[in-house]
C-alpha positions as CSV (number, residue, x, y, z in Angstrom):
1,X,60.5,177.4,58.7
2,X,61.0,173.4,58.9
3,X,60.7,171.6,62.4
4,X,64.2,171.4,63.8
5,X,63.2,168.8,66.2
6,X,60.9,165.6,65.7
7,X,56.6,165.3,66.3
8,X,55.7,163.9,69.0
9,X,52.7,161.7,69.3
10,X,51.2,160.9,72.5
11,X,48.7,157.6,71.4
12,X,49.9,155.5,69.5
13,X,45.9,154.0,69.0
14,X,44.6,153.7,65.3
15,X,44.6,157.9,64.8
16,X,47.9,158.4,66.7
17,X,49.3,155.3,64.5
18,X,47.5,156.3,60.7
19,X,49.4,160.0,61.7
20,X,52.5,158.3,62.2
21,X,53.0,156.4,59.3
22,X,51.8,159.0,57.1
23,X,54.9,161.3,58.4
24,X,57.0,158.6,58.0
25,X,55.9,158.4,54.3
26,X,56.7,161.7,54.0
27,X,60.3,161.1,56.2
28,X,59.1,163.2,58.8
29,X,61.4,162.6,61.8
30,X,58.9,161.7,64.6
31,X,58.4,159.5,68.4
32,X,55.5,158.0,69.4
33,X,54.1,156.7,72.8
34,X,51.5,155.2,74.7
35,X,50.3,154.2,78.1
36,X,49.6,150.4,77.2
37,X,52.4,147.7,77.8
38,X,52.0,146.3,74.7
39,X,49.6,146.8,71.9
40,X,47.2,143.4,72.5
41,X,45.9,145.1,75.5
42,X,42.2,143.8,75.3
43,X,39.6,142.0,72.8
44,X,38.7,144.1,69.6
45,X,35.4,144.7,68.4
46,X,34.8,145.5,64.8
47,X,35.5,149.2,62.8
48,X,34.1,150.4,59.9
49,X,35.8,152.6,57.8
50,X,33.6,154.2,54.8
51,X,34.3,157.7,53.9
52,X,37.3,158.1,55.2
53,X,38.8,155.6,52.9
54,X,40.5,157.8,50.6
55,X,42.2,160.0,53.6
56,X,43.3,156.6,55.1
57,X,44.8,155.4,51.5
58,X,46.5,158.9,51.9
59,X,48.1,158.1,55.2
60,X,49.3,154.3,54.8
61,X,52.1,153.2,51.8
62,X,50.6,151.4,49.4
63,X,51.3,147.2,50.4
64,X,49.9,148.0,54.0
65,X,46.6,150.0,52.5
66,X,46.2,146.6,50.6
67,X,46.6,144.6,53.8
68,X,43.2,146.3,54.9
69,X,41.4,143.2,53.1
70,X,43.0,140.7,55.5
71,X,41.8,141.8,58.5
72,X,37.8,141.8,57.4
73,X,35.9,140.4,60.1
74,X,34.2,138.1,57.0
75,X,36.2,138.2,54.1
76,X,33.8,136.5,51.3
77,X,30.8,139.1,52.6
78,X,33.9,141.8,51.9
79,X,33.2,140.4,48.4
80,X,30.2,140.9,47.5
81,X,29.3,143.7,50.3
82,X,25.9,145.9,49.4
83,X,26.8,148.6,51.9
84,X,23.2,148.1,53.4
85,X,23.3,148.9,57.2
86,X,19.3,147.6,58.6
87,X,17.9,149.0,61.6
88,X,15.5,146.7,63.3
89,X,12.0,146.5,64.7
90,X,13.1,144.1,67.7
91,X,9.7,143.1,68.1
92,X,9.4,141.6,64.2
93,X,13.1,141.5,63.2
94,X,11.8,143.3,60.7
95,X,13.5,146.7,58.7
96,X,12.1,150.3,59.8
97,X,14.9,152.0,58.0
98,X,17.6,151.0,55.4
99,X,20.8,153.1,56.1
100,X,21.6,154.5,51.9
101,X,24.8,151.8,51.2
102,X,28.1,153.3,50.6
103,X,31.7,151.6,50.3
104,X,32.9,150.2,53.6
105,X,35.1,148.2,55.2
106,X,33.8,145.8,58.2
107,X,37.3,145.3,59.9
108,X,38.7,144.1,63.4
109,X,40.0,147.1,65.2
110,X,42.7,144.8,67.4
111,X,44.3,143.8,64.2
112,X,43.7,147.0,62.5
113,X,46.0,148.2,65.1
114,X,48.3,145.8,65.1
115,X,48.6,146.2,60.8
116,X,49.4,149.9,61.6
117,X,51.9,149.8,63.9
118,X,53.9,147.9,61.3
119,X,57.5,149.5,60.9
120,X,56.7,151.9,63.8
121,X,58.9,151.9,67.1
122,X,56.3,152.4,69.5
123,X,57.5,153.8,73.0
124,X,54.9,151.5,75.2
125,X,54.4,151.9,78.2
126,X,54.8,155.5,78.9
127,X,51.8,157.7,80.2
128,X,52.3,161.8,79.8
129,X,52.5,163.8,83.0
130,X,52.7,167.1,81.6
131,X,54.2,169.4,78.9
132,X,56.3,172.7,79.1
133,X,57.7,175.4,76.4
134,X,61.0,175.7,76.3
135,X,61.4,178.1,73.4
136,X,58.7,179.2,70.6
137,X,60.1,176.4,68.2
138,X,60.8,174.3,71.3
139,X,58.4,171.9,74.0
140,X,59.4,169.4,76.3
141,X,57.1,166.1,77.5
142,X,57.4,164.4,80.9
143,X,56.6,161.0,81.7
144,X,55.2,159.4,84.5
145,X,58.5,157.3,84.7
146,X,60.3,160.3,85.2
147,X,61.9,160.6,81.5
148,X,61.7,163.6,79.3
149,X,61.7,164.1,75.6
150,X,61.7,167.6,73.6
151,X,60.1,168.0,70.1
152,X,59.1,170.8,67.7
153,X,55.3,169.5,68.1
154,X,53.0,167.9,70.4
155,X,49.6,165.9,68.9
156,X,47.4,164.5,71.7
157,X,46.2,161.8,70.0
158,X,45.5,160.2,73.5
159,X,41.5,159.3,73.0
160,X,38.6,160.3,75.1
161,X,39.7,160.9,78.2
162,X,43.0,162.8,77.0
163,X,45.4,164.0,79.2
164,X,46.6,166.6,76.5
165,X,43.2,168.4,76.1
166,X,42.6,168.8,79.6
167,X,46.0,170.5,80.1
168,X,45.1,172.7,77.1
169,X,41.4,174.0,78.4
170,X,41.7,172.9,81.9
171,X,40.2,170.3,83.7
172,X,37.1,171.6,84.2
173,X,36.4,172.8,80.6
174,X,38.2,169.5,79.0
175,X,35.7,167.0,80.9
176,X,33.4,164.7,79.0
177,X,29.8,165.2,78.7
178,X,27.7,161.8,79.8
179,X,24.0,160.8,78.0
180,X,21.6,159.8,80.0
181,X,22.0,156.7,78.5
182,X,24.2,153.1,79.6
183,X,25.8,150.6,77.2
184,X,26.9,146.9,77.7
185,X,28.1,144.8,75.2
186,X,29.6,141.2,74.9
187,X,32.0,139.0,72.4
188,X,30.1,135.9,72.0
189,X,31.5,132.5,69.9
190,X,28.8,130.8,68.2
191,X,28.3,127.4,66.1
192,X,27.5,127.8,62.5
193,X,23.8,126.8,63.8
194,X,23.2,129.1,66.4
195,X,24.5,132.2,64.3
196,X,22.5,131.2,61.0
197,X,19.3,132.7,62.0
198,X,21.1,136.2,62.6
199,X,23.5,136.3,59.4
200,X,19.9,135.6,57.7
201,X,18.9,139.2,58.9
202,X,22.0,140.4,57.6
203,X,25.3,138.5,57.5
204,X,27.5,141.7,58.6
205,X,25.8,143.4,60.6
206,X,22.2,145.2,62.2
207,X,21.1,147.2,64.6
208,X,17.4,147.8,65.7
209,X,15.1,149.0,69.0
210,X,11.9,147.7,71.1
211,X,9.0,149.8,70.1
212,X,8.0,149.7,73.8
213,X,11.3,149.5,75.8
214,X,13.3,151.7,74.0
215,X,16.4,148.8,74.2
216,X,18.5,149.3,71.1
217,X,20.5,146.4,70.2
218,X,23.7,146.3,67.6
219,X,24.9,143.2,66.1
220,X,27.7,142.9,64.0
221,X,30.3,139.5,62.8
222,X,33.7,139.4,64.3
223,X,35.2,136.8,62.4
224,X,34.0,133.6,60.8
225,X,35.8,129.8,60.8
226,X,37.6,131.4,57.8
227,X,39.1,134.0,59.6
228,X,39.6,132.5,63.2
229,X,40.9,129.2,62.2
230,X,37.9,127.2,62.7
231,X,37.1,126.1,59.3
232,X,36.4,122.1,58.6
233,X,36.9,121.1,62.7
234,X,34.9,122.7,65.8
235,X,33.8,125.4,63.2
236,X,32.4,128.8,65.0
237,X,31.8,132.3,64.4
238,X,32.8,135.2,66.8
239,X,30.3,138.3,67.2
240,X,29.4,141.3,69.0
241,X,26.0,141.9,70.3
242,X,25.7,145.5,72.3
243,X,22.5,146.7,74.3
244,X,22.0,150.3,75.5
245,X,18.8,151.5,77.0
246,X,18.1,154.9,78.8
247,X,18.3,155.8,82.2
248,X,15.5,156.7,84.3
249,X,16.2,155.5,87.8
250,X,19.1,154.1,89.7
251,X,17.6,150.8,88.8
252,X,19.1,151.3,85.2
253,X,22.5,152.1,86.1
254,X,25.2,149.2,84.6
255,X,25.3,146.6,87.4
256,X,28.9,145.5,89.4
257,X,30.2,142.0,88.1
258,X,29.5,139.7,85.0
259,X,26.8,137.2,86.3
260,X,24.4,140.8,87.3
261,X,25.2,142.4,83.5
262,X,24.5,139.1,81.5
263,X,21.1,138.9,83.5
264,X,20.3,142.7,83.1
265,X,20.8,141.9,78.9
266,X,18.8,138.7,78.9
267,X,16.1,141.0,81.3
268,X,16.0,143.2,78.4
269,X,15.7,141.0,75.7
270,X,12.1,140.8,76.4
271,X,9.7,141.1,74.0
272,X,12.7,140.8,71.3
273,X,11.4,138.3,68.2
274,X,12.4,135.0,68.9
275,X,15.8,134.9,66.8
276,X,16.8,137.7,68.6
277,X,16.1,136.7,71.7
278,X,17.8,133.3,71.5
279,X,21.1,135.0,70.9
280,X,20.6,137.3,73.8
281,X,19.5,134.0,76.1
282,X,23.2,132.6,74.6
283,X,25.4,134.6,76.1
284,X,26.6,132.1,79.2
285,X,25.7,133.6,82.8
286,X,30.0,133.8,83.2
287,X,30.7,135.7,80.1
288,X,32.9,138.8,80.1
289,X,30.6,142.3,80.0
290,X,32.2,145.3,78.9
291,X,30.7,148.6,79.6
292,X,31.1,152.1,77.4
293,X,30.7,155.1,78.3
294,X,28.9,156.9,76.4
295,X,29.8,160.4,76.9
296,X,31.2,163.1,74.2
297,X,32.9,166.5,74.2
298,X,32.4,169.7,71.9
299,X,34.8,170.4,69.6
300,X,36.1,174.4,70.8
301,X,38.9,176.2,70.3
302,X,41.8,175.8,72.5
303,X,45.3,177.5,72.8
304,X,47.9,175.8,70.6
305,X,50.7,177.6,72.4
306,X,52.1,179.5,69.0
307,X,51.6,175.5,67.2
308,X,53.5,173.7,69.5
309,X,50.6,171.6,70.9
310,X,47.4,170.3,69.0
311,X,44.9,167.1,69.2
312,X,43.6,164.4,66.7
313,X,40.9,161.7,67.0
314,X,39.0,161.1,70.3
315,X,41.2,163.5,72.0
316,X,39.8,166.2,69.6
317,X,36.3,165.3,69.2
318,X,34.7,162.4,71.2
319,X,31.6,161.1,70.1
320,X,29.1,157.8,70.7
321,X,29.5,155.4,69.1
322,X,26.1,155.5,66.5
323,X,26.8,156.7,63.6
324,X,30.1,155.0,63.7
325,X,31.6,158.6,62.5
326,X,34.7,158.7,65.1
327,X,37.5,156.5,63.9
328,X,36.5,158.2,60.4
329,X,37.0,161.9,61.4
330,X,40.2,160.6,63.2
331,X,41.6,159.2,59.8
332,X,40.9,162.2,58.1
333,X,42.5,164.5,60.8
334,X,45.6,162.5,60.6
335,X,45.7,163.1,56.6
336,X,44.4,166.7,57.1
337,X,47.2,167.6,60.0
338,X,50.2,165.4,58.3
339,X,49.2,167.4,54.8
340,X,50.2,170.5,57.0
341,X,53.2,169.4,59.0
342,X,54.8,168.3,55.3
343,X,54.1,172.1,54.4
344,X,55.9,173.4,57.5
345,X,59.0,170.5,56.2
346,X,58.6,172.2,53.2
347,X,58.7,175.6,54.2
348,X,55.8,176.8,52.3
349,X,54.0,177.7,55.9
350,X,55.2,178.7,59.1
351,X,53.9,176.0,62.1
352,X,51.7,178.2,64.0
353,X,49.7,179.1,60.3
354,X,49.6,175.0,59.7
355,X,47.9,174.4,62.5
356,X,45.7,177.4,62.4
357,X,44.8,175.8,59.1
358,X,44.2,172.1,60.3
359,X,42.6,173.2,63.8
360,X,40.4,175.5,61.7
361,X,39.1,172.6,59.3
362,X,39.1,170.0,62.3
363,X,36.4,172.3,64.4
364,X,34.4,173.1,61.1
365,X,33.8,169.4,60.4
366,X,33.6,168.1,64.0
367,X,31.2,170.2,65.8
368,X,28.5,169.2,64.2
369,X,29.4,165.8,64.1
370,X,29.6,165.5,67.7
371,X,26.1,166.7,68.3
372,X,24.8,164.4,65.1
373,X,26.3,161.5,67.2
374,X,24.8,162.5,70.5
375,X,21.6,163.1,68.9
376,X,21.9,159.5,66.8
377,X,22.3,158.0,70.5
378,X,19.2,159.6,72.2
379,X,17.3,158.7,68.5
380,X,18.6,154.7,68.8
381,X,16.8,154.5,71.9
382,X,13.1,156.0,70.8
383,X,11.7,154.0,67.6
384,X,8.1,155.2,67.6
385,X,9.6,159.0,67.3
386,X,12.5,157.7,64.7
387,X,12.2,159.4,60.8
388,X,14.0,159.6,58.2
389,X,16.0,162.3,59.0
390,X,17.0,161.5,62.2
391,X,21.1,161.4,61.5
392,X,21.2,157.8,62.9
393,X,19.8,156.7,60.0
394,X,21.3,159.1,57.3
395,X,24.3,158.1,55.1
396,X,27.5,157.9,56.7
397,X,29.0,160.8,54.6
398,X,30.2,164.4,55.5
399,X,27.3,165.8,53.8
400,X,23.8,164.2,55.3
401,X,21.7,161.6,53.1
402,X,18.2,160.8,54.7
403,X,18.2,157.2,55.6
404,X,14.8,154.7,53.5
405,X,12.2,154.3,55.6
406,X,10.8,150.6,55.2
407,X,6.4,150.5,54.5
């Protein structure tokens, strides 16, 4: 049977948006929304895509897929990119491990966004309430606004905290699991001198932890004169540096306000080689602190109401942020469950068998990768215990590569 009505997609955030525009390739009548005014809502930090390239080439028509090169944070490193991901003694600067390289692409997630949502009528500003059946072949979505809309499918696509998911297992069984473990991070603007002595560690991006604090730090370019507009006048570079540490006492919980979260990171920047330690001491005392939750979810099985309802991304699997897996597994669901709903179109399968089929795959290849995640977290934060095979250091790839440990 085809779908008599159109999908709707709740999130309309980088899965909810790769989904779309694959369906509209395939002129799939859908409507998407999201809870956000408007799509700038808040500085982007950087994405990497790596082996989900080919399902995101799969999702996006051709001229967009070949816009992906002019969002790179640094377009010339784009060039002549290695693939080789460091990870830091903080005390020397210098490499314990060497990630195994693979093909990437080191983008900005705001304008990543932004390139999706190209050709899409986004419904913004509209946050689901709850679902109903009408019929087997039939649900209908309420709004907090008070406005309805009925569709042959719901996708949750509505990230971490999904409001989908928890109506599906309840709240109790849909709540995120928190590490013992907090996360601050900061958008800093540099002078081609003060950023020198990091790009000279790696001119994309590092990560690394204190052999005696157990502070992990990430660093990674945002965008360079070329990119922001600086080039020839008042030159600068825009980057990301993120701390995380774990938490033994109240004393290590995130503190309230900017001024108290800059001081906590240049606190514990002690003992960090001197390079490192200057860009921590950098950040002005006024900057803007973001905090992250690091918390994650197991993928399980949940009741798709016949087909009618089903998740993608974040709302399906949630997952910290280090191994950088989540936006990839998203991509790849939204190629996996758009393969499917052309097959219903088609009428080669019926809906419910579709996304038996995707849910099926989804579960096989997120489980695990939830749990590789949480353990990569707990592993970031321990650098005298860290080997090898520790999946925070193994190839970014479906199937597990150890990472090169450095004499």
């Amino acid at each position: 049977m085809s779908l008599s009505k159109p999908v709707i997609i709740v999130g309309a955030g980088v899965v909810g948006l790769c989904l779309a525009q694959s369906l509209k390739q395939h002129s799939v009548p859908f409507e998407i929304y999201d809870r956000d005014a408007q799509i700038d809502r808040a500085k982007g930090w950087g994405i990497t895509i790596h082996w989900a390239l080919p399902a995101l080439k799969s999702c996006l028509p051709e001229p967009l897929f070949k816009k992906l090169s002019t969002i790179q944070v640094d377009p010339q490193q784009g060039i002549k990119d290695t693939g080789r991901f460091l990870f830091l003694d903080l005390s020397t600067a210098q490499p314990k491990f060497v990630i195994p390289p693979s093909e990437r692409l080191r983008i900005h997630r705001l304008k990543f966004r932004g390139l999706l949502a190209e050709d899409i009528d986004v419904k913004w500003n509209k946050s689901i309430k709850s679902y109903r059946t009408i019929s087997e072949d039939e649900i209908e979505v309420a709004f907090t606004d008070g406005t309805t809309t009925r569709g042959s499918l719901l996708i949750g696509a509505d990230g971490s905290g999904s409001r989908i998911r928890r109506m599906l297992v309840g709240e109790e069984a849909g709540k995120l699991n928190q590490l013992p473990v907090r996360f601050m991070g900061v958008t800093i603007r540099w002078t081609p001198a003060q950023v020198q002595p990091l790009r000279e560690i790696d001119p994309l991006l590092f990560q690394g932890c204190h052999p005696e604090t157990g502070v992990y730090l990430w660093y990674s370019t945002l965008s360079t004169p070329e990119v922001n507009g600086s080039s020839g006048v008042d030159e600068y570079y825009e980057g990301q540096l993120n701390m995380s540490w774990i938490v033994k006492s109240e004393e290590d919980e995130v503190p309230v306000g900017n001024k108290e979260r800059v001081k906590k990171m240049k606190a514990m920047a002690a003992g960090f080689e001197k390079r490192l330690f200057k860009a921590v001491m950098d950040i002005p005392d006024d900057e803007e602190v973001l905090e992250i939750k690091l918390q994650d979810w197991l993928t399980r099985e949940w009741p798709s109401n016949n087909g009618l309802v089903t998740l993608v991304g974040d709302a399906a699997h949630p997952m910290t942020m280090y191994r950088g897996e989540a936006a990839n597994h998203g991509m790849t669901d939204a190629a996996l469950l758009s393969e499917q709903i052309v097959s219903i179109m088609d009428n080669k399968v019926s809906r419910k068998e579709a996304i038996e089929t995707y849910e099926k795959q989804l579960r096989e290849r997120t489980h695990d990768a939830v749990l590789l995640s949480r353990q990569a977290c707990l592993d970031a934060h321990n650098l005298k215990a860290l080997n090898s095979n520790s999946p925070l250091v193994s190839k970014r790839a479906k199937v597990l590569k150890p990472g090169i440990e450095v004499p």
